[in-house]
C-alpha positions, 0 to 999 in steps of 0.5 A: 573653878577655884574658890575665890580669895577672902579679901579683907575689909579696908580699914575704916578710913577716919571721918574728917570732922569740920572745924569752926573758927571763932566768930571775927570780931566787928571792928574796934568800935563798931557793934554788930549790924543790926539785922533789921536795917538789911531787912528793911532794905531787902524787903522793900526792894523785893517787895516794894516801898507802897507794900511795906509803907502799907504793911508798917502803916497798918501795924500796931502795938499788937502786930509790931512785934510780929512786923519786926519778927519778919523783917528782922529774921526773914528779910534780914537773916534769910532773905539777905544771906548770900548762898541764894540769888533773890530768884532762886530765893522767890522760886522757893517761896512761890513753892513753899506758898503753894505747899500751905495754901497761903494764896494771899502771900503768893499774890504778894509774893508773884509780885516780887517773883516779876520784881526779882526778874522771874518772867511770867513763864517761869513762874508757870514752870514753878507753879508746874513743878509744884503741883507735882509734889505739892498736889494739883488742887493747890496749884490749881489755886496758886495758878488763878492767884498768879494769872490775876497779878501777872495780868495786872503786872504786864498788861500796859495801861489803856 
């Protein structure tokens, strides 16, 4: 058989590089919003108005700092951009909760997965797929904390 031609390399091709455009200026007049107003809203419609009045009651010169942390940053940055639906969003956060053994949040967080419209056997599913990757000890604690507040979430009052 006859020996093959060398066939030589295409030339690197160049690497587009992304561009930012300056940041638009707010309207004459008006400052930037503050993100703590969107947090404030957001965090009271994930997570409802009797757990946030609570949260902010029990807060004090020592914690205030932290509360205004959370709901600036978390709710207001994050919790309000717009790349995620808020179910995807408690997807994620039932599963990095399982990942760190933060039960008490998960039982919050449970709530909030039912206030964003994830069913119950979709939070099963989530809770599934994280004992995979975050280990079936975890889970198995996250799955006690879920059936408590799916059953006091679902279950009609006598």
């Amino acid at each position: 058989a006859a020996p093959r031609p060398a066939v030589a390399p295409a030339p690197p091709q160049p690497v587009p590089v992304a561009e930012t455009a300056p940041a638009a200026a707010p309207p004459e007049g008006q400052g930037v919003p503050d993100p703590y107003d969107a947090g404030i809203k957001v965090r009271r419609e994930v997570l409802g108005d009797a757990h946030v009045d609570r949260i902010l009651e029990e807060t004090d010169a020592f914690s205030e700092d932290f509360q205004e942390l959370v709901t600036r940053y978390a709710w207001g940055e994050v919790w309000d951009r717009p790349g995620l639906d808020r179910r995807t969003r408690s997807c994620v956060t039932l599963t990095a909760l399982v990942a760190g053994g933060h039960l008490d949040e998960l039982a919050v967080h449970t709530r909030a997965a039912l206030r964003n419209g994830l069913t119950p056997d979709e939070i099963k599913e989530v809770l599934l797929q994280a004992a995979v990757y975050c280990g079936v000890p975890a889970a198995s604690g996250a799955f006690r904390v879920a059936q408590q507040v799916i059953r006091e979430e679902t279950t009609p009052p006598e």
